[in-house]
MARKOLDREN-166633 format. One record per residue (C-alpha): residue number from 0; x, z, y; residue in one letter. Coordinates in steps of 0.1 Angstrom, whole numbers, padded with zeros to 4 digits. Layout:
N
> i | u | w | v | aa
> NUM | X | Z | Y | A
...
END
This chain:
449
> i | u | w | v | aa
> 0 | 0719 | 1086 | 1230 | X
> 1 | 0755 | 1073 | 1239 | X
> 2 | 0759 | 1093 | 1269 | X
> 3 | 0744 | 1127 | 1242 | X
> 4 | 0775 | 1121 | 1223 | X
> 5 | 0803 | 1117 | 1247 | X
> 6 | 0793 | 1144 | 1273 | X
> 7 | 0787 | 1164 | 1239 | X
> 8 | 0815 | 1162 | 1213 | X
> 9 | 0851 | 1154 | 1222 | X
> 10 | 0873 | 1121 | 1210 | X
> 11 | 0884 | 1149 | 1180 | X
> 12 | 0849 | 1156 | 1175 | X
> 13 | 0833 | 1122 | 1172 | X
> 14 | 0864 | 1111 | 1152 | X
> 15 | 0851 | 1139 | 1123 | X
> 16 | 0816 | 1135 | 1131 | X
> 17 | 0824 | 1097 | 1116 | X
> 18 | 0829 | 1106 | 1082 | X
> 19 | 0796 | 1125 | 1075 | X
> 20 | 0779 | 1097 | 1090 | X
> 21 | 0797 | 1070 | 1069 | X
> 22 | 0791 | 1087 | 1040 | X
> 23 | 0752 | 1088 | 1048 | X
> 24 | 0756 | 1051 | 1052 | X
> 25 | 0770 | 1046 | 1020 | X
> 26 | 0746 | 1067 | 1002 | X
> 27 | 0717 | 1044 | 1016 | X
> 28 | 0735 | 1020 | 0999 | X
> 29 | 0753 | 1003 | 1028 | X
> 30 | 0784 | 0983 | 1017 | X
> 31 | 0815 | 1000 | 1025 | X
> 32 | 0830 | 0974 | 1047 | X
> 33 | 0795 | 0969 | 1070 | X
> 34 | 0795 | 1009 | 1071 | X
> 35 | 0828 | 1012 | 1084 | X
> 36 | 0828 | 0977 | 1104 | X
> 37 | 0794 | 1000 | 1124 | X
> 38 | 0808 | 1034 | 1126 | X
> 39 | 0841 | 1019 | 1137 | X
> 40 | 0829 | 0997 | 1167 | X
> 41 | 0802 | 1024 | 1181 | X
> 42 | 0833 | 1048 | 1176 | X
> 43 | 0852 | 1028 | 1198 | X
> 44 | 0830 | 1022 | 1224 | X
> 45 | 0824 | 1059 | 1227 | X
> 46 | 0856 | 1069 | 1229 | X
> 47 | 0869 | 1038 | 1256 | X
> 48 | 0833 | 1038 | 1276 | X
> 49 | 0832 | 1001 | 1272 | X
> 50 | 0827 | 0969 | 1254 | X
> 51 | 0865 | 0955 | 1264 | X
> 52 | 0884 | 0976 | 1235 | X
> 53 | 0857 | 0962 | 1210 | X
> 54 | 0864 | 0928 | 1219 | X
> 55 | 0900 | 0932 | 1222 | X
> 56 | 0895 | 0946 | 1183 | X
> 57 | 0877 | 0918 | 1171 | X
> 58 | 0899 | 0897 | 1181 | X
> 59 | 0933 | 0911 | 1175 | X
> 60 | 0921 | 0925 | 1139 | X
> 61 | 0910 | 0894 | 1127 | X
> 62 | 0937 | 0877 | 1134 | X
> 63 | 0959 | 0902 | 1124 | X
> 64 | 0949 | 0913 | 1093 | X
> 65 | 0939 | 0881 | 1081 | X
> 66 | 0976 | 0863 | 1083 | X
> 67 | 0990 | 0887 | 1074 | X
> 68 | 1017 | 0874 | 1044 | X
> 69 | 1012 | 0906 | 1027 | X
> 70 | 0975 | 0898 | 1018 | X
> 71 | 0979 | 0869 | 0998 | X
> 72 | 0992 | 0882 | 0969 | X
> 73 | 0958 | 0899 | 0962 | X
> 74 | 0937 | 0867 | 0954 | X
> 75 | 0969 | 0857 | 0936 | X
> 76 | 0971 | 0887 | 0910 | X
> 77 | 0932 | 0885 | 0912 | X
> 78 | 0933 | 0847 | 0896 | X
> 79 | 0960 | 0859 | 0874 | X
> 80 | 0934 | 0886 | 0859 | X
> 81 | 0910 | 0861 | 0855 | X
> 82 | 0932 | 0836 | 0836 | X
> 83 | 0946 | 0866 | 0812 | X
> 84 | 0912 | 0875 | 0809 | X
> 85 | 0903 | 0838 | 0797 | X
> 86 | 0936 | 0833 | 0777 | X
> 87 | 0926 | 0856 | 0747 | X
> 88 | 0955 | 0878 | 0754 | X
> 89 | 0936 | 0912 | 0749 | X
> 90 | 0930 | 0900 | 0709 | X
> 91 | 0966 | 0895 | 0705 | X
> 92 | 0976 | 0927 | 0720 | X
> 93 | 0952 | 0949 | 0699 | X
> 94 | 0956 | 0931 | 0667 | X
> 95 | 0998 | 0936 | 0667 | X
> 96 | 0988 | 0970 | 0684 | X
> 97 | 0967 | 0978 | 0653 | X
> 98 | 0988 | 0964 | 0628 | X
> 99 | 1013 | 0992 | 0644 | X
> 100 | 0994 | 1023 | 0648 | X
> 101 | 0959 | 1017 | 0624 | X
> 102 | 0974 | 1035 | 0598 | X
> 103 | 0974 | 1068 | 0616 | X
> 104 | 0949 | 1091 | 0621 | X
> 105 | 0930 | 1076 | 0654 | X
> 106 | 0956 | 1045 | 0652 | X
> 107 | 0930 | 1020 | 0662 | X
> 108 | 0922 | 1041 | 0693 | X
> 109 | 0957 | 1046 | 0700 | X
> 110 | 0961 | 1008 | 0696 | X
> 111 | 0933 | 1001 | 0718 | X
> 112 | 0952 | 1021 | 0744 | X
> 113 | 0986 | 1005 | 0740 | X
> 114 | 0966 | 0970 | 0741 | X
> 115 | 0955 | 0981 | 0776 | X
> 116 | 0986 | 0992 | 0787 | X
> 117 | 1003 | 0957 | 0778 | X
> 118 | 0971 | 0934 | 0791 | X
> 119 | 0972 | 0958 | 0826 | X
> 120 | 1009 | 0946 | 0826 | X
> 121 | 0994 | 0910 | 0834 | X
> 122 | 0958 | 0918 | 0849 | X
> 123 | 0961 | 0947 | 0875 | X
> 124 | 0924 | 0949 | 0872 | X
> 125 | 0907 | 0980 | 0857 | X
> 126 | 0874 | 0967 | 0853 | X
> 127 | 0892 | 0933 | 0838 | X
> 128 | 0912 | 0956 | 0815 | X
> 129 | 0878 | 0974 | 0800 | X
> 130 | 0853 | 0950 | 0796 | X
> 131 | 0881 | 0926 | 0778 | X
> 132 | 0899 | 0954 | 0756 | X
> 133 | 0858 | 0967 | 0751 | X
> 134 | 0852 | 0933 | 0734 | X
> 135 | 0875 | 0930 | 0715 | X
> 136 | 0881 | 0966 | 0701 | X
> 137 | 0848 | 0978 | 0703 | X
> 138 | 0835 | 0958 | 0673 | X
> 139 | 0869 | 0970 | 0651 | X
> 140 | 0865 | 1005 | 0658 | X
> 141 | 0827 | 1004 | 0648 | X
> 142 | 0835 | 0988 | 0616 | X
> 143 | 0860 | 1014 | 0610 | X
> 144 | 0837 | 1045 | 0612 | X
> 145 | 0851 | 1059 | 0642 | X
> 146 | 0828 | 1082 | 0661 | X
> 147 | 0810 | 1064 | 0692 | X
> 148 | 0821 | 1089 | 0720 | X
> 149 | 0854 | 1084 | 0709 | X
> 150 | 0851 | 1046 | 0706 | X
> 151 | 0841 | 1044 | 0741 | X
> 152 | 0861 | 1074 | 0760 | X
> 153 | 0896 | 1061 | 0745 | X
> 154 | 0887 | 1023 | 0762 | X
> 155 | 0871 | 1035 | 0795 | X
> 156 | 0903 | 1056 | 0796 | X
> 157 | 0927 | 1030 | 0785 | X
> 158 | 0909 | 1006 | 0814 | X
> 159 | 0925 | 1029 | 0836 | X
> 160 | 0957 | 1016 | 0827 | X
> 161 | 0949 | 0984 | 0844 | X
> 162 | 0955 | 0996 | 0880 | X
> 163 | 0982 | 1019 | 0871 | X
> 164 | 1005 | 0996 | 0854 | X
> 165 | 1021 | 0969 | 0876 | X
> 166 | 1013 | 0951 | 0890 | X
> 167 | 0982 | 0964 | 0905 | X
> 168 | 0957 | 0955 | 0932 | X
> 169 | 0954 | 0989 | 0940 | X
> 170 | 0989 | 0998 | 0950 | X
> 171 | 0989 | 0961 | 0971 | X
> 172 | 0959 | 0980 | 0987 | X
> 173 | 0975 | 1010 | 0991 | X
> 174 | 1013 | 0992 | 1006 | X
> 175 | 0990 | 0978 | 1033 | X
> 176 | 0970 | 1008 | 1039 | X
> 177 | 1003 | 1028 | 1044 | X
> 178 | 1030 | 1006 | 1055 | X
> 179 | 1048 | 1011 | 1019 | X
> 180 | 1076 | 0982 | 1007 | X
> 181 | 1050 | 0968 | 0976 | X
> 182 | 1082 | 0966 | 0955 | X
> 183 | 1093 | 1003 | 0953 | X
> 184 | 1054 | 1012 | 0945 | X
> 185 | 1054 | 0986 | 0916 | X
> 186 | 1088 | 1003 | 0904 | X
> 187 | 1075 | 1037 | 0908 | X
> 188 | 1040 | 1033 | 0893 | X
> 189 | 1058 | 1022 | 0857 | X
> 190 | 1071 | 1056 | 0844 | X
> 191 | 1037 | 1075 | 0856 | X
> 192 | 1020 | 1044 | 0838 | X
> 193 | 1041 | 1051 | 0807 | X
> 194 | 1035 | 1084 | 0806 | X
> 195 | 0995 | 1079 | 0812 | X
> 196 | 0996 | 1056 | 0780 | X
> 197 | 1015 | 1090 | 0759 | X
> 198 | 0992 | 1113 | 0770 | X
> 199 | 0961 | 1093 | 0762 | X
> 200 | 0975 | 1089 | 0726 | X
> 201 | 0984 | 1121 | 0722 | X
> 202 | 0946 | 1130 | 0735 | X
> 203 | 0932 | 1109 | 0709 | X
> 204 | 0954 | 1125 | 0680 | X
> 205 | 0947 | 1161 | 0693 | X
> 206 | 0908 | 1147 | 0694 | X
> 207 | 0907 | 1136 | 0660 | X
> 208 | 0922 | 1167 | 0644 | X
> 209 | 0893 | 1189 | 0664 | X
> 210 | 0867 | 1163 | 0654 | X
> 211 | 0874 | 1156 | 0616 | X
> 212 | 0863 | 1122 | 0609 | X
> 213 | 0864 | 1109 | 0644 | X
> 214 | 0884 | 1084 | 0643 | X
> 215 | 0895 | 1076 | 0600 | X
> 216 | 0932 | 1057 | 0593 | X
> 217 | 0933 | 1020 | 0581 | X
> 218 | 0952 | 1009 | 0556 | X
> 219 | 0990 | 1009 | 0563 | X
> 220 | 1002 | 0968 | 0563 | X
> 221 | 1032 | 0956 | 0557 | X
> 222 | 1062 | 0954 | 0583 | X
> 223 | 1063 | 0914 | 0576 | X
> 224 | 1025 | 0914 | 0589 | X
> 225 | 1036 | 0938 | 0617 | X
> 226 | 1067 | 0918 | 0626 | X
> 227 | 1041 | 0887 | 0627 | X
> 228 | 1017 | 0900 | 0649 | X
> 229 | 1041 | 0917 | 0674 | X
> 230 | 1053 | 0879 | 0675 | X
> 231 | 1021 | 0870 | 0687 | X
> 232 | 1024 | 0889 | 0718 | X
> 233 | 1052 | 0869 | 0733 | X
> 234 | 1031 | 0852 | 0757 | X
> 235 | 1022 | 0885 | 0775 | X
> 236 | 1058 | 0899 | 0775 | X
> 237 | 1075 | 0863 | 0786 | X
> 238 | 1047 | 0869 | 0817 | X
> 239 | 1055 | 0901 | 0823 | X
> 240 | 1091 | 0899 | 0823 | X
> 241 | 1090 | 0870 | 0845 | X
> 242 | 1068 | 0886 | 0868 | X
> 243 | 1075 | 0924 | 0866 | X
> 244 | 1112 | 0916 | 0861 | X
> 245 | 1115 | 0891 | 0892 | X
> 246 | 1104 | 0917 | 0912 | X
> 247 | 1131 | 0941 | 0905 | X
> 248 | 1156 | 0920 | 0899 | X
> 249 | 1152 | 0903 | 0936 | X
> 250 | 1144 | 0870 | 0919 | X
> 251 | 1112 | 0867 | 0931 | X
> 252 | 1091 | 0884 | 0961 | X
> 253 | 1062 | 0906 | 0950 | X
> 254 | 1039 | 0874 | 0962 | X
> 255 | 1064 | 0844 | 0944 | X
> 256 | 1060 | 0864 | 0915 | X
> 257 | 1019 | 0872 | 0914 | X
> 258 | 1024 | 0830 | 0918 | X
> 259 | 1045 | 0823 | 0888 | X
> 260 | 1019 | 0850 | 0870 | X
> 261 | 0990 | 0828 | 0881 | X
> 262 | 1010 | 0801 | 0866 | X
> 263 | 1021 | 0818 | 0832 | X
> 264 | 0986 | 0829 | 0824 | X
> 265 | 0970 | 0795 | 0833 | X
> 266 | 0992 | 0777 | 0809 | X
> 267 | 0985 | 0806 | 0780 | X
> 268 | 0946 | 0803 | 0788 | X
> 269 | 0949 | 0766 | 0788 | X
> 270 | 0972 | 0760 | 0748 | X
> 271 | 0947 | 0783 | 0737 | X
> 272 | 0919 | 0757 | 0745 | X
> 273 | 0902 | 0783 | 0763 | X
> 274 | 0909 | 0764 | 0802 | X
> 275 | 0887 | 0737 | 0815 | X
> 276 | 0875 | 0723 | 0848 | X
> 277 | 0842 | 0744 | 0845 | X
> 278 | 0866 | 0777 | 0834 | X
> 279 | 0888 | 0771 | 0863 | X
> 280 | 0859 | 0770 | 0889 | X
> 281 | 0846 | 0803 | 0883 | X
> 282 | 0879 | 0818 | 0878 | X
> 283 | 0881 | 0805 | 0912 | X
> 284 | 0851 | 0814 | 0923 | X
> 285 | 0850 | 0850 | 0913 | X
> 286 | 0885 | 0852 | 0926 | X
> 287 | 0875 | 0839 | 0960 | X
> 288 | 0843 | 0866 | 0961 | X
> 289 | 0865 | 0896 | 0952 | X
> 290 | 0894 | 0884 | 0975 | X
> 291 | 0864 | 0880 | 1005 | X
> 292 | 0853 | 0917 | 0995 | X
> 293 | 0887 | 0932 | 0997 | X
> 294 | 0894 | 0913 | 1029 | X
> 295 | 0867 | 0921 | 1048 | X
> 296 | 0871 | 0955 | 1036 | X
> 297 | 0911 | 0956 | 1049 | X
> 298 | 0894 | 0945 | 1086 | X
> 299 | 0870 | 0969 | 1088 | X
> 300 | 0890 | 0998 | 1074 | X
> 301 | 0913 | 0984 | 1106 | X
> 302 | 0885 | 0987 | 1128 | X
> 303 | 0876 | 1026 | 1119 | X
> 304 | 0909 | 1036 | 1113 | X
> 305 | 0920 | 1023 | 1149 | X
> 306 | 0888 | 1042 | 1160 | X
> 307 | 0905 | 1076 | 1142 | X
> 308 | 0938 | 1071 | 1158 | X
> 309 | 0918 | 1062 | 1198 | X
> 310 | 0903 | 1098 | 1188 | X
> 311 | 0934 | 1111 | 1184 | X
> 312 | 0921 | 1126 | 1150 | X
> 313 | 0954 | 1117 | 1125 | X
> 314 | 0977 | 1134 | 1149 | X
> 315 | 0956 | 1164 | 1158 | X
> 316 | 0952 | 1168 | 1118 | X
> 317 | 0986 | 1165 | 1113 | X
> 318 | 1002 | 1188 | 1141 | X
> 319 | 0975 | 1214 | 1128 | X
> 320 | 0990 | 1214 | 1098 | X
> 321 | 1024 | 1217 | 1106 | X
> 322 | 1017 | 1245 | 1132 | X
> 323 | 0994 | 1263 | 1103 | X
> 324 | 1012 | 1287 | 1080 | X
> 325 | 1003 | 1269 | 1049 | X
> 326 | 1024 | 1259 | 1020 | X
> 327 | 1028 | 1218 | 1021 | X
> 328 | 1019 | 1225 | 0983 | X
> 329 | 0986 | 1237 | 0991 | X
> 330 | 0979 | 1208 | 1016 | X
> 331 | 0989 | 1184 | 0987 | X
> 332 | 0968 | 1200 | 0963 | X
> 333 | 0939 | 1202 | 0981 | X
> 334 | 0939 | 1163 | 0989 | X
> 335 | 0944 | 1158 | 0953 | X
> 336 | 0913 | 1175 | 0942 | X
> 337 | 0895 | 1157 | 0972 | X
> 338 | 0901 | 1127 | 0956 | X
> 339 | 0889 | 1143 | 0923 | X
> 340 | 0858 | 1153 | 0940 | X
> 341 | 0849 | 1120 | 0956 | X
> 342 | 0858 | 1104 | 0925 | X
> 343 | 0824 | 1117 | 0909 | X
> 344 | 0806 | 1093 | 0937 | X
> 345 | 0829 | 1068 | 0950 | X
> 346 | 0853 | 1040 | 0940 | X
> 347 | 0887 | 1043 | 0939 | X
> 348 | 0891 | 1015 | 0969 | X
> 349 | 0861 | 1032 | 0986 | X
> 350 | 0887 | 1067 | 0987 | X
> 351 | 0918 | 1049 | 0991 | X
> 352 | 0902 | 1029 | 1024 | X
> 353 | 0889 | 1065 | 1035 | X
> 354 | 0914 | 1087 | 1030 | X
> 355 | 0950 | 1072 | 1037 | X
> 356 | 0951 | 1065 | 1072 | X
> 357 | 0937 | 1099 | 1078 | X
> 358 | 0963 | 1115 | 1048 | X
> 359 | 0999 | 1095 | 1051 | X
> 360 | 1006 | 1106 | 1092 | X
> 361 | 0999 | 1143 | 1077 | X
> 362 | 1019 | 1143 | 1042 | X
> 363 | 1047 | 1117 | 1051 | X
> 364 | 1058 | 1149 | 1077 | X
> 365 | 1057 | 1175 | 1054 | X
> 366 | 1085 | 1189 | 1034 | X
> 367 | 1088 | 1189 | 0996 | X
> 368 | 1119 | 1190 | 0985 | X
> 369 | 1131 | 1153 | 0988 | X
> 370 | 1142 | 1127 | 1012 | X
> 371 | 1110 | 1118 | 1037 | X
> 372 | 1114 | 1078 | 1029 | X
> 373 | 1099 | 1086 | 0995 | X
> 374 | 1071 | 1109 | 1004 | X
> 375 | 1047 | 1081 | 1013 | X
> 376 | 1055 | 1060 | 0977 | X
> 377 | 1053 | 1096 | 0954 | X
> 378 | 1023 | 1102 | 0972 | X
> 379 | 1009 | 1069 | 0971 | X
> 380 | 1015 | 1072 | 0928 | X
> 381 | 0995 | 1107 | 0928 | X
> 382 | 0966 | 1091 | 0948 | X
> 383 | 0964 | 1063 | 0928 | X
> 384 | 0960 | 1083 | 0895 | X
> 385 | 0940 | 1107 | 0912 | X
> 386 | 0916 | 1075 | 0923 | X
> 387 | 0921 | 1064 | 0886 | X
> 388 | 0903 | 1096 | 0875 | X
> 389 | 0871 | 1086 | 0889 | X
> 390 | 0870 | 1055 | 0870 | X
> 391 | 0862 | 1078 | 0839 | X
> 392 | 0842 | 1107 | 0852 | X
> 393 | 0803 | 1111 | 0858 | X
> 394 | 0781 | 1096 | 0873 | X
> 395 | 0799 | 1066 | 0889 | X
> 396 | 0825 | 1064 | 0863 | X
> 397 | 0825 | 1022 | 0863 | X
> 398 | 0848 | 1019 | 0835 | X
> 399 | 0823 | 1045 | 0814 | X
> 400 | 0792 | 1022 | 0821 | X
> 401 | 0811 | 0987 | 0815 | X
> 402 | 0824 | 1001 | 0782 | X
> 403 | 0789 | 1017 | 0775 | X
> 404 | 0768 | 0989 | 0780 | X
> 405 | 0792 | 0968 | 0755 | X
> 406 | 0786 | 0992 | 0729 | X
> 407 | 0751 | 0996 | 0709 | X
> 408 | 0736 | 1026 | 0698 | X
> 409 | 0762 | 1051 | 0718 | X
> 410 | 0741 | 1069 | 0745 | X
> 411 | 0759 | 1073 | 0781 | X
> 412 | 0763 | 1112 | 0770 | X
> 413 | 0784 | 1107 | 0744 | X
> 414 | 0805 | 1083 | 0764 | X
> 415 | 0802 | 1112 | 0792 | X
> 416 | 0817 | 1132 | 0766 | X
> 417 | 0841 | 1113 | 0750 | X
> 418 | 0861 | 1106 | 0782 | X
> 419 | 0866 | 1145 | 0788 | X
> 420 | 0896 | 1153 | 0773 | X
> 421 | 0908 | 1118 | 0785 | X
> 422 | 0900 | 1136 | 0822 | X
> 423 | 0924 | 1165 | 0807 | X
> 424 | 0951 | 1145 | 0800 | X
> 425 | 0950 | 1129 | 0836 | X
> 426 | 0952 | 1163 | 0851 | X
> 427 | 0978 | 1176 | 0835 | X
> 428 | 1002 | 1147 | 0842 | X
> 429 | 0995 | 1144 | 0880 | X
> 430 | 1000 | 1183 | 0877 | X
> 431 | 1038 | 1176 | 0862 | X
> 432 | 1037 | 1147 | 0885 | X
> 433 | 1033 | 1170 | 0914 | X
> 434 | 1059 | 1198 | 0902 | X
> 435 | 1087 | 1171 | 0896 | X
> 436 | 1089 | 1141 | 0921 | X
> 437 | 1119 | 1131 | 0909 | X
> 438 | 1101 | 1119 | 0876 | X
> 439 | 1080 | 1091 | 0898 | X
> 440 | 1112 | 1084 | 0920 | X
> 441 | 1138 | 1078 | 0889 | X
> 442 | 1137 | 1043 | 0890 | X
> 443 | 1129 | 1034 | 0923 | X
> 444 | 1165 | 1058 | 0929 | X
> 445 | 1182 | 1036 | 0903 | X
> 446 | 1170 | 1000 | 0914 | X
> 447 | 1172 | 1008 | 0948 | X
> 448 | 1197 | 1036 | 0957 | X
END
């Protein structure tokens, strides 16, 4: 069968032949790291004619990949999601959220959104940032009357938040992945996270207009009970700015600081007599099983993507696209909605693994308009909200089914639903994204010159 394949199909060939068969792998439901560990390896060997490249793989890869420094601050912002998780912070957040915004029409939606936005500021987990915002908000906006595709659309949505505000796993992924300094991504990704946080409380006030008792106003309180429990946020902003702000400010590396998060969040967890020796082993425990995942998923996305590159596949892509007549707008665009597409099936690692060794040679040489040391961090901002989309749409929305299955009596339809115009918002603000870089690139400009 060998011999079939490489007296049939050139290196090019076999190199796009890969990806249908990957993607048949997945679909029976094999895990994306043994897929592309498999389709990498037979790759290799039937583009080298040997075992010796394999080997040499193994060995090198493993090695490679798994000192390398960058790496470590994934388990580290991974344990600092668990211990934020565990700390309670996500009540305090909503509560001075709501005490804020209830009064408007919507305002506990919108203050479940801005308690995302301020819990992904010390979790970088989207999954972490639903299920925890879900219990707590979920049982406050049912008491309040608002309507249950609402309810569930505005968290799943404001989950998102979790990988888009630094700092994020995702964009550590994504550094790796594309050979990106980890510190301008963090400073870039804040803006487009700000804006992502507007839009979705602008969504929810358009919504509730459309939809008349959607989503009913609380009772206004006083600004001394406001003032009190903003106060009780400090916790999370002392972390943040310690960790967010070390970065830019050159105090800290990206990994010291992910360390001195760790640390932050284990003290909070531990004065709110929510940290013990049982807590702290499966925080450690789940940490070290997500970390593992990741890790093995880094080698074998190494393995395939060196596979890609023996094919000769990203530069054959790549010089095809410069040679072809078409706008560099059009290339972008039709990534972007490639990621929107595979969103509907896939994870947003699952696409980021996939697609960026095969995307960054081709886009980092096109020409839009600014210098080409920032095409690869801009771009690596627009996939990650484009990934972010597919947390929220059907069928393999996650962040829809985690929020769904906390909430009783509010069928996955409505929650289908209620994310919709959530979906809308994202488009329209990678769309203004797109049309003006310089938006993304303000303050990575201004920290860094």
């Amino acid at each position: 069968m060998f011999e079939f394949l490489t007296s049939t199909f050139t290196d090019f060939q076999l190199g796009l032949l890969s990806f249908p068969v990957l993607l048949l792998l997945i679909a029976l439901r094999v895990p994306l790291a043994a897929a592309m560990f498999i389709v990498g390896l037979v790759g290799t060997y039937l583009v080298a004619g040997n075992m010796r490249m394999m080997d040499s793989q193994l060995k090198t890869f493993t090695y490679g990949t798994l000192t390398n420094y960058s790496l470590s601050i994934i388990p580290l912002f991974l344990l600092m999601s668990e211990f934020a998780t565990r700390g309670g912070m996500s009540t305090s957040l909503f509560k001075a959220a709501e005490a804020w915004l209830g009064h408007r029409r919507g305002g506990l939606a919108m203050a479940a959104i801005g308690a995302s936005a301020g819990f992904g500021a010390v979790c970088g987990s989207s999954l972490a940032t639903a299920s925890s915002m879900g219990r707590v908000a979920l049982p406050e906006l049912d008491r309040a009357g608002y309507s249950g595709a609402l309810s569930t659309g505005a968290l799943a949505a404001g989950g998102t938040l979790g990988i888009l505000i630094p700092p994020s796993v995702v964009l550590v992924v994504y550094a790796i992945l594309a050979e990106e300094n980890i510190e301008k991504l963090f400073t870039a990704a804040f803006i487009p996270g700000i804006l992502a946080m507007l839009g979705y409380m602008v969504t929810v006030s358009i919504y509730t207009r459309m939809v008349p008792g959607s989503g009913n106003a609380l009772p206004r309180m006083p600004y001394r009970d406001r003032f009190q429990a903003l106060f009780q946020v400090w916790p999370v902003m002392l972390i943040f700015a310690l960790v967010i702000g070390g970065i830019y400010t050159g105090a800290f590396s990206p990994t010291a600081a992910a360390a001195v998060g760790v640390a932050g969040t284990a003290v909070v967890a531990w004065s709110k007599r929510s940290l013990n020796l049982e807590v702290i082993k499966e925080a450690l425990l789940n940490t070290a099983q997500s970390s593992a995942m990741i890790f093995f998923i880094i080698l074998a996305a190494g393995v395939f993507n060196s596979f890609l590159s023996s094919a000769q596949l990203p530069q054959t892509l790549a010089a095809y696209f410069l040679e072809a007549d078409v706008s560099p707008w059009t290339i972008l665009i039709g990534m972007l909605l490639l990621y929107l597409i595979l969103g509907t099936v896939m994870d947003s690692l699952a696409m980021i693994f996939l697609t960026v060794p095969i995307f960054i040679p081709i886009v980092t040489q096109l020409d839009f308009g600014i210098p080409q040391a920032e095409i690869g961090i801009w771009f690596g901002i627009l996939v990650l909200m484009s990934a972010e989309i597919g947390l929220i749409t059907p069928p393999v929305g996650m962040n829809l089914f985690v929020i769904n299955a906390m909430s009783k009596g509010v069928s996955i339809g409505h929650t289908y639903r209620g994310a919709m115009p959530f979906v809308a918002s994202d488009i329209i603000r990678i769309g203004i994204l797109v049309l003006f870089p310089s938006i993304t690139m303000w303050l990575v400009r201004l920290f860094y010159g």
